[in-house]
Phi, psi and omega in degrees: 000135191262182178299337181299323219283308191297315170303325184274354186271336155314320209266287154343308174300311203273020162270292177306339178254013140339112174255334176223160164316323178300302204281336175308329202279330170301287198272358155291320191255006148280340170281303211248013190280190193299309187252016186271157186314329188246004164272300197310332203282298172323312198271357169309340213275344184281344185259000179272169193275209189266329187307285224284331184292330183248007151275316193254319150004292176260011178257334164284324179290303174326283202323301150348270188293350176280289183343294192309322178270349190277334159286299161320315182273306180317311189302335193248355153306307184325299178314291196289003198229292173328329199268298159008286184307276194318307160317327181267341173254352163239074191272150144272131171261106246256338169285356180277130176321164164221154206255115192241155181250105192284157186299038194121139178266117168287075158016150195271329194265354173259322156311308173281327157320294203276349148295352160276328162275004145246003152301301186290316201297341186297338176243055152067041173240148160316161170249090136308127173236185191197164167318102174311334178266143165211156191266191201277336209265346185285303184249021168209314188293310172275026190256013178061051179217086198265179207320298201294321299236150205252354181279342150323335202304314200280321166272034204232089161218291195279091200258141164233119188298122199298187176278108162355106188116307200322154168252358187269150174298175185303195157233166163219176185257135176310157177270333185224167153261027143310334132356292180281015181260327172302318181272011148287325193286352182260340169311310150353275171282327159299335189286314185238062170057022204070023188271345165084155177208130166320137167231145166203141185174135180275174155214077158294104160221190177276136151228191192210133158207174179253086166232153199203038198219200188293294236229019170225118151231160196327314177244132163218192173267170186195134177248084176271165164213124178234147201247139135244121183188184198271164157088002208268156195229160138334305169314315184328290182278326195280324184291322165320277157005277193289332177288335198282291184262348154299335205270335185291333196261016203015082172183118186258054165263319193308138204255164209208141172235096129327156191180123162297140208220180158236145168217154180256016188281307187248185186167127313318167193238113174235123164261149187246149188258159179235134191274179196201145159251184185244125160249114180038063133096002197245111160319126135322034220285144215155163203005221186207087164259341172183163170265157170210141184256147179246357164157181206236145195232186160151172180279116185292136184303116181301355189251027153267333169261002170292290203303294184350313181120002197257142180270113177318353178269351185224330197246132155259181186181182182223157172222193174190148193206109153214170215259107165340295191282017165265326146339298179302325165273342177288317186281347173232061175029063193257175184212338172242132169271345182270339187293354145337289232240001155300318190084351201273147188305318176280350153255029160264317172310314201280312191255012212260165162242172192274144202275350173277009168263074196282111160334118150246161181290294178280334178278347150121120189322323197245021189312120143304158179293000000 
């Protein structure tokens, strides 16, 4: 056996009895470093003559390319029974809970959106949206409220001005999401020739007036809802109503007041109260020690369901309408309606939800954070 044969067979034992990544490491740089046994072997070849170079040649290169795969295949057992190791010492037992930092906090008004689609859809109505810019016959004109009409008074403020020349009237940013109650019935009634179809559908959004105090601001939210189908009553709306605001408000003592009322929209027009008790000193909603109104109803105005294309001789209906962050506030004590619409962090922390907390029927629409 010559000396390359006695070095590579040394050289192989101390690769294989490697116990760790350190020591495979070790018997690398005696072999192949700078100062290792089969580089010192390499650099001998120059001085030898072209017979002895080509004798002693492949037997150092060999060795040389034996070391080498041979380090390499020891290095990824090493490699592969550490990662073992390591896996095996931070194993998680995966039934155990986990203390989770939830991903954000959900604003009390995206919270009440979204437990109101989930009230309706339980009663079989659709989320319909529509254009926050809207023109005058969409928001004011088939809703039986033409220029003159003295119920403009209160919405007729954010106009955006056509192009110099135009002849189309301004726009405006809606005042309600009746807009969107109207393309629904004309969507309708063009789909089916004017033959008309049951509708039920919330329409939740931003509106816009020129208001400002504790309980108005300029943009606020607005939840309308239309019934259209045959046959539809006044019970109709008052039983939606109360199934509506028992399940939002989780509590089946609400007591519902109609007081005849105007809208030039509906016919009759009723706004509606909700009864409320003194709990520890805080209004309640709930039984009836007193009223308070919570939104506006009514029978849709057959010449609303006229302009639409629909015959107002076959088809009724019901609408309803109130302010989402008024909502937000009766059910979760907010007391100002503008610090909502503030930004600031430390009340969105005190009233906000966990953004994994998805509003459901059985687990109760309004679980706080």
């Amino acid at each position: 056996m010559t000396d390359t044969d006695d070095l590579k067979t040394h050289l192989l034992a101390a690769i294989d009895a490697s116990a760790s990544l350190d020591a495979l490491d070790t018997v690398r740089v005696e072999a192949l470093g700078k100062q290792g046994r089969v580089t010192q072997l390499l650099k001998t070849m120059g001085a030898l003559s072209p017979e002895e170079r080509q004798a002693r040649g492949p037997a150092i290169h060999g060795l040389r390319e034996a070391v080498t795969s041979a380090i390499a295949a020891r290095k990824a057992v090493l490699e592969q029974a550490a990662l073992d190791a390591q896996l095996a010492s931070e194993a998680l037992d995966m039934t155990l809970p986990v203390d989770m930092v939830a991903p954000g906090t959900v604003h009390p008004v995206s919270q009440v959106m979204d437990e109101l689609a989930e009230i309706f859809a339980d009663l079989g109505f659709a989320v319909a949206t529509g254009p926050e810019i809207e023109d005058d016959w969409h928001n004011f004109g088939a809703l039986n409220i033409p220029e003159t009409h003295p119920a403009r008074a209160m919405q007729d403020t954010f106009y955006i001005a056509q192009a110099e020349g135009s002849d189309e009237p301004p726009m405006v940013l809606r005042t309600h999401t009746s807009p969107v109650q109207i393309r629904t019935m004309v969507e309708v009634a063009k789909r089916q020739n004017g033959a008309g179809a049951p509708i039920r559908i919330i329409a939740p959004g931003r509106v816009y007036r020129s208001d400002w105090d504790a309980t108005h601001t300029p943009m606020f939210h607005q939840v309308e809802g239309l019934v259209i189908d045959k046959g539809i009553t006044l019970s109709h709306l008052k039983w939606t109503l109360e199934t509506f605001l028992r399940a939002f408000f989780e509590r089946d003592d609400v007591v519902l007041r109609l007081r005849p009322s105007y809208f030039p929209f509906t016919e009759p027009s009723a706004e509606v109260d909700v009864g409320f008790s003194i709990e520890k000193g805080k209004r309640v909603i709930g039984g009836a020690e007193g009223w308070m109104e919570v939104l506006g109803s009514g029978m849709v105005h057959p010449r609303v369901i006229a302009a639409c294309g629909l015959d107002p001789d076959e088809w009724q209906g019901f609408a309803f309408g109130c302010g989402i962050d008024r909502l937000a506030m009766l059910k979760y004590g907010i007391d100002d309606l503008r610090p909502v619409f503030e930004a600031d962090v430390r009340w969105l922390k005190h009233y906000g939800f966990a953004a994994l907390d998805v509003p459901t029927l059985s687990g109760g629409v309004g679980t706080a954070a």
